[in-house]
C-alpha positions as CSV (number, residue, x, y, z in Angstrom):
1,X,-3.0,25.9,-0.9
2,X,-5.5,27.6,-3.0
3,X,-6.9,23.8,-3.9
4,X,-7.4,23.4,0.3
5,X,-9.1,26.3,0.7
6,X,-11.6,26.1,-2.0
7,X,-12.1,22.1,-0.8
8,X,-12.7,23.8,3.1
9,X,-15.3,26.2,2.1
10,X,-16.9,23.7,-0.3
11,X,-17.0,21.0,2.4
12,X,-17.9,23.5,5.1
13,X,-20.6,24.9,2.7
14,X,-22.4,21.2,1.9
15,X,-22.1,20.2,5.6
16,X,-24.1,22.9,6.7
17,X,-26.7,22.8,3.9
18,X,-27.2,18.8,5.0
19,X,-27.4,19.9,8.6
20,X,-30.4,22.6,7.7
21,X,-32.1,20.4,5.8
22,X,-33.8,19.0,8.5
23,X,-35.9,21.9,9.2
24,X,-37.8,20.6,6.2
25,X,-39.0,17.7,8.5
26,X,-38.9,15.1,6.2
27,X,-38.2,11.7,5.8
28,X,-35.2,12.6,3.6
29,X,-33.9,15.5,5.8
30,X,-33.4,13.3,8.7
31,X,-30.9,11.0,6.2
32,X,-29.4,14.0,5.4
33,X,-28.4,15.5,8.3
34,X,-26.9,12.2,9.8
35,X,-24.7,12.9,6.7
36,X,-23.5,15.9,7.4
37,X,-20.3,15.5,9.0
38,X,-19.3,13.5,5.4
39,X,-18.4,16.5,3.5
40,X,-15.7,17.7,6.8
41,X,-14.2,14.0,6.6
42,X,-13.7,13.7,3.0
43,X,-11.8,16.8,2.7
44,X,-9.7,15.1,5.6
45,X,-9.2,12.2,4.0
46,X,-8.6,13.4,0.9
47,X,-6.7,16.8,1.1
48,X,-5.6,17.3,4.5
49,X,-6.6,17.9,8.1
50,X,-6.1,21.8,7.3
51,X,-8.6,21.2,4.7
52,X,-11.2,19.4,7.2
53,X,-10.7,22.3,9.7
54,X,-11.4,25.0,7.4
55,X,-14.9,23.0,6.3
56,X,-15.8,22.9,9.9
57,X,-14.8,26.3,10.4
58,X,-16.8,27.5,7.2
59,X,-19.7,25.2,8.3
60,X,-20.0,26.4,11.6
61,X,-20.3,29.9,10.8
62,X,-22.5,29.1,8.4
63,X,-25.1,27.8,11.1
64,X,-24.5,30.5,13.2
65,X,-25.7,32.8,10.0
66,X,-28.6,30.6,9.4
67,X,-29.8,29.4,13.2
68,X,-27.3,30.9,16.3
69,X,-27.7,30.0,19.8
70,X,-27.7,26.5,20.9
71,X,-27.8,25.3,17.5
72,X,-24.1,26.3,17.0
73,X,-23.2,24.0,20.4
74,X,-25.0,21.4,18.8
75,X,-22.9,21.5,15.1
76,X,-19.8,21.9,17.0
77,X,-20.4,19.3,19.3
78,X,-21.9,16.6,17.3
79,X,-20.4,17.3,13.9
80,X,-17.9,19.6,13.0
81,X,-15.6,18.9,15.8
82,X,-15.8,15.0,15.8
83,X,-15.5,15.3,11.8
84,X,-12.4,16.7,12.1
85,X,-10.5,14.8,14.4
86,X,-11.7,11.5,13.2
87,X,-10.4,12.9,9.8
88,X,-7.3,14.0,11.5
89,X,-6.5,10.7,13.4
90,X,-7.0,8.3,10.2
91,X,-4.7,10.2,8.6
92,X,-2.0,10.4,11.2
93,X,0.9,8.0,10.9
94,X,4.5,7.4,11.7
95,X,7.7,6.4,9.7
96,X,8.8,3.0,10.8
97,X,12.5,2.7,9.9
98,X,14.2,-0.3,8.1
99,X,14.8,-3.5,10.6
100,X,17.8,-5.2,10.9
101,X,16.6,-8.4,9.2
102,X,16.0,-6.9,5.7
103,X,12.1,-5.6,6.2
104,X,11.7,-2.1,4.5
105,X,11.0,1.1,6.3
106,X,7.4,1.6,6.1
107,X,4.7,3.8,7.6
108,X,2.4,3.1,11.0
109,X,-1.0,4.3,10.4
110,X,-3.1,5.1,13.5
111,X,-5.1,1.5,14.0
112,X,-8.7,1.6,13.4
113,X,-9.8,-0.1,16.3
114,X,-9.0,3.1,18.2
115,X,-10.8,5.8,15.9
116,X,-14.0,3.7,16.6
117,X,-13.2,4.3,20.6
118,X,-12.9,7.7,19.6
119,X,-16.1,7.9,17.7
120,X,-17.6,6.4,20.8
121,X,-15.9,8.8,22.9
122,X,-16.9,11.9,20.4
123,X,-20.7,10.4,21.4
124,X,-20.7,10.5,24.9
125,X,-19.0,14.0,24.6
126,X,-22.0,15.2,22.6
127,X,-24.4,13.9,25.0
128,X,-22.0,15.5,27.9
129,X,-22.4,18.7,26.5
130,X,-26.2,18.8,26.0
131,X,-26.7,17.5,29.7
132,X,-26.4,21.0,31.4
133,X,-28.7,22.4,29.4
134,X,-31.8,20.1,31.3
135,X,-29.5,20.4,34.7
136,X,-26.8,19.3,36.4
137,X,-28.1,17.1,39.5
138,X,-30.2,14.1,38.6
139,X,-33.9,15.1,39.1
140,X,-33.8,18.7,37.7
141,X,-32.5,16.8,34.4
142,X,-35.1,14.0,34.5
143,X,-37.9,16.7,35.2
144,X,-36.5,18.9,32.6
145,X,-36.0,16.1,29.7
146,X,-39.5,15.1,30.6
147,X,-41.2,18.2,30.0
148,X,-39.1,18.8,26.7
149,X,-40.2,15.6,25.5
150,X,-44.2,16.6,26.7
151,X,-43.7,19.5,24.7
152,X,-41.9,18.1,21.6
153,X,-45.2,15.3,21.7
154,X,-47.1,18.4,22.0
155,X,-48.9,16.4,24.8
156,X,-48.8,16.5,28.7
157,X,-47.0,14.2,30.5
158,X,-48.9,15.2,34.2
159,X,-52.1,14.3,35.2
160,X,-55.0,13.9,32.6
161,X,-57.0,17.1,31.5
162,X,-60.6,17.0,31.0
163,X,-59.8,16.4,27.4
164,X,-57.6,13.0,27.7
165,X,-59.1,10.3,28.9
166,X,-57.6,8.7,32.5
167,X,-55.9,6.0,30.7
168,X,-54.3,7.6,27.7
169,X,-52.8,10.1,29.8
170,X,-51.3,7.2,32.0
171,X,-50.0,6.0,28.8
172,X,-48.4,9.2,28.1
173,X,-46.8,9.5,31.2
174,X,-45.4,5.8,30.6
175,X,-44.3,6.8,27.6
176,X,-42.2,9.8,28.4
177,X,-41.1,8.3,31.2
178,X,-39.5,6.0,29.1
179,X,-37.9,8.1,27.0
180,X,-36.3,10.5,29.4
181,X,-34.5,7.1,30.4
182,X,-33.8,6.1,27.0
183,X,-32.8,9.3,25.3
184,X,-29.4,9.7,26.7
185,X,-28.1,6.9,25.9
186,X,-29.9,6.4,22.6
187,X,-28.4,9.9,21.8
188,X,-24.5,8.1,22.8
189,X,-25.3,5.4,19.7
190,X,-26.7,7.2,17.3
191,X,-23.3,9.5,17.7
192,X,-21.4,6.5,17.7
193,X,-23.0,4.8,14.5
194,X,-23.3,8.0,12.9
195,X,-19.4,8.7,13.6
196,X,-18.3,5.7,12.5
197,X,-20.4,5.3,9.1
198,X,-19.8,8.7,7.9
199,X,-16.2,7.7,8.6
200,X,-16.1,4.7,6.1
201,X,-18.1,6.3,3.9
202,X,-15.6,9.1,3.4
203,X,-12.6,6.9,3.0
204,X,-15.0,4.8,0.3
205,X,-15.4,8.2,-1.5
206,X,-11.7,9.1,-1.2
207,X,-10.4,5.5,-2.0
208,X,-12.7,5.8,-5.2
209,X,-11.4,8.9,-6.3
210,X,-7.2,7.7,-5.3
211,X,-7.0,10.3,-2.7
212,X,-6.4,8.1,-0.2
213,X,-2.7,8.2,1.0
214,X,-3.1,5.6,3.6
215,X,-3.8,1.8,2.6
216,X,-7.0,0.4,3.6
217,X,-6.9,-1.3,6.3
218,X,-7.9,-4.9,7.6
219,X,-10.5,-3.9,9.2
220,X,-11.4,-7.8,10.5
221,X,-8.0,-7.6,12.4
222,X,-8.9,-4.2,14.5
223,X,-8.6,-4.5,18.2
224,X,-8.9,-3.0,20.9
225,X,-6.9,-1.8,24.0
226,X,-6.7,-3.8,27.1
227,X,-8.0,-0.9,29.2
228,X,-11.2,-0.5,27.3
229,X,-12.8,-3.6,28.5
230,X,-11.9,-2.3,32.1
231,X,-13.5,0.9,31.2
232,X,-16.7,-0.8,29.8
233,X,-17.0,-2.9,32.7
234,X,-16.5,0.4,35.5
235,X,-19.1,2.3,33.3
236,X,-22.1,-0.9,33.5
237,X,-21.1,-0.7,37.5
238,X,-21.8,2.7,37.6
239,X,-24.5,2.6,35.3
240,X,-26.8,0.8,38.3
241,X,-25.9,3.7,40.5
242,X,-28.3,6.6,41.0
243,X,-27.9,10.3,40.3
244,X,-26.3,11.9,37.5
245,X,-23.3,10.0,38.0
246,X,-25.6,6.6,36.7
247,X,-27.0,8.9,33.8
248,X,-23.5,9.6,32.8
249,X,-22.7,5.8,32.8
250,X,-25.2,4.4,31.4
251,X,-24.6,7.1,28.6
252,X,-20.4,5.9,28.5
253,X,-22.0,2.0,28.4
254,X,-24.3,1.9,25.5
255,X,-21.4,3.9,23.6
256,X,-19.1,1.3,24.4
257,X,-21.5,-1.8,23.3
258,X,-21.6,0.0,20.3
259,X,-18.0,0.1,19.7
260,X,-17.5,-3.9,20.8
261,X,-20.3,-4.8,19.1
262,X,-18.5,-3.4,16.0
263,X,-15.3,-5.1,16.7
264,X,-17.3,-8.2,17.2
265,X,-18.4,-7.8,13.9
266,X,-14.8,-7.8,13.0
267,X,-14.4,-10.9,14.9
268,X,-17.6,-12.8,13.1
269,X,-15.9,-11.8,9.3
270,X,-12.2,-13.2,10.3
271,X,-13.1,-16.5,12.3
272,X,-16.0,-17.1,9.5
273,X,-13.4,-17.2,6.5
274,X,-13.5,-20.0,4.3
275,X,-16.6,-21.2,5.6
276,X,-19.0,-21.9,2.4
277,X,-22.0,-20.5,4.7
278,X,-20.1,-17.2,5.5
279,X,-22.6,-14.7,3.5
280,X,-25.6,-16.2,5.2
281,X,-24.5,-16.4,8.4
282,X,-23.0,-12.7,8.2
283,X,-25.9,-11.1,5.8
284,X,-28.6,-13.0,8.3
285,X,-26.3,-11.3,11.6
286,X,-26.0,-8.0,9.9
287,X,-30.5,-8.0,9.2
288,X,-31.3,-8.5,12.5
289,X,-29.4,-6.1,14.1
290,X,-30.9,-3.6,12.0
291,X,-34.2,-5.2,12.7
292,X,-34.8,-6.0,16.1
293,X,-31.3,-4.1,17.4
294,X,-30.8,-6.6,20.8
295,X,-28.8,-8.9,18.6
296,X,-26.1,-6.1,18.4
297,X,-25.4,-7.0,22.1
298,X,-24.2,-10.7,21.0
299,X,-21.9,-9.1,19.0
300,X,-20.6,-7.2,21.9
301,X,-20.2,-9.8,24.2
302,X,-17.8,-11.8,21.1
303,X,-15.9,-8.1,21.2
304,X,-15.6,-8.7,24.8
305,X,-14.6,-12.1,24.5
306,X,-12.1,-11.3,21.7
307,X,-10.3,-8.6,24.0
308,X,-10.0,-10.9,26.9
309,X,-9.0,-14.2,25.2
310,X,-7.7,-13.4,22.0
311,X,-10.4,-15.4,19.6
312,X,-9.1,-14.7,16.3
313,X,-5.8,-15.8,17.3
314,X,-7.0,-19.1,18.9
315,X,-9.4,-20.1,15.7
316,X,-6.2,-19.0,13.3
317,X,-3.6,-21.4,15.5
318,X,-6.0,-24.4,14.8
319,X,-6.8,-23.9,11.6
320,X,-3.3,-23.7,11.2
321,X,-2.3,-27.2,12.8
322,X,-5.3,-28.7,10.8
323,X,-3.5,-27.6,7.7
């Protein structure tokens, strides 16, 4: 128990340093604080959810010592809390007892394909949770978000002063305009993505150290449920709508092609096995997502494809007849 608790204030006490260091407004900072829900999750993985909860707890007060206000609502929302209950849901399992035709009792661990829902769903929370503080109907937010983002450019986004020129306060405008449509639900993936890395990277550290009690999984073979495809397609539906009620989903889609475009990376690395061009076709997938980012939504539409016709299965059924 003592071990636990010294873990939880450590991990508590090294999330909330990486989530201050981006007051230093570096480069560097910025890295850092995407990290900082990795301390929470490897004392989940590792020692226990009890452990992970007394990290956030520790972290969280932490903040409060150091910033207050909204900047708590923010650590809860976006870190300590999804940190946590990722931590908490990889861990969780259930005995399986012995079947009758001689297979061993074993243990069901909770399937990855779900905790990457999850970390999509932690996303949209987050988002969720900093909507009210720009308003709660569609134009008060829009107006609000724009004159945030004005501010945070340390430019303004209305007409032209006699200091701007005509067109470079047009562009301005553009520009902002822009963002207050982009930010939402660039906020939704960069939760998602930072979720699910910060995930994996703690069971790597855990797994490196033999903490791990649970055996990695496969992650190639993770699926999803039926009824997130159905939820995907009600969210881009929406999403054309107007109001908050589109804000909200176009904030639930891009989290969602997120989270298919990850399983459809799963998809690429078990239908590509065997295949002598495998690393190139994967490592040259993998460089231009991160370069020009619209690739990701192939990947997204083979996660859709994979949930409604069953892919993997198909491509393993014929490469088993030509056997």
């Amino acid at each position: 128990m003592m071990q636990f608790g010294l873990i939880g204030i450590g991990a508590g006490a090294a999330a909330a340093l990486l989530f201050a260091s981006v007051s230093s407004g570096s480069f560097l900072s910025i890295i850092l604080f995407y990290l900082a829900p990795l301390p929470v999750m490897i004392a989940g993985l590792g020692w226990s959810h009890w452990a992970a909860l007394l990290a956030a707890v520790t972290a969280t007060l932490a903040v409060a010592a150091i910033f207050g206000g909204v900047a708590v609502v923010a650590f809860v929302a976006g870190i300590a809390a999804p940190a946590w209950w990722l931590s908490y849901l990889a861990m969780l399992g259930r005995p399986v007892p012995a079947a009758a035709n001689g297979a061993p009792a074993s243990v069901e661990w909770y399937p990855p394909g779900r905790l990457v829902l999850w970390a999509a769903a932690l996303g949209v929370l987050l988002v969720l949770v900093a909507i009210p503080n720009f308003g709660l109907d569609a134009a008060t937010f829009r107006s609000h978000l724009s004159d945030a983002l004005a501010t945070m450019l340390k430019v303004n986004a209305g007409a032209a002063t006699d200091h701007a020129a005509p067109d470079a306060a047009a562009r301005t405008k553009r520009l902002v305009d822009f963002m207050v449509a982009v930010v939402p639900p660039a906020a939704a993936i960069a939760a998602t993505v930072t979720n699910v890395i910060n995930l994996w990277l703690a069971a790597k550290v855990v797994t490196f150290s033999s903490r791990l009690a649970r055996p990695w999984p496969d992650l190639s073979s993770m699926a999803f449920p039926s009824f997130a495809a159905a939820a995907l397609a009600v969210a881009v539906a929406v999403s054309f709508a107007g109001g908050m009620a589109g804000i909200v989903a176009g904030v639930v889609t891009a989290a969602l092609v997120v989270a298919y475009g990850i399983l459809g990376f799963a998809v690429l690395h078990a239908i590509t096995r065997g295949q002598s061009s495998r690393p190139f076709l994967i490592g040259g997938i993998y460089a231009s997502v991160l370069v020009f980012g619209w690739p990701l939504l192939m990947m997204t539409l083979l996660g859709v494809i994979e949930t409604i016709f069953h892919l993997r299965a198909r491509v393993a059924r014929r490469r088993g007849t030509l056997v």
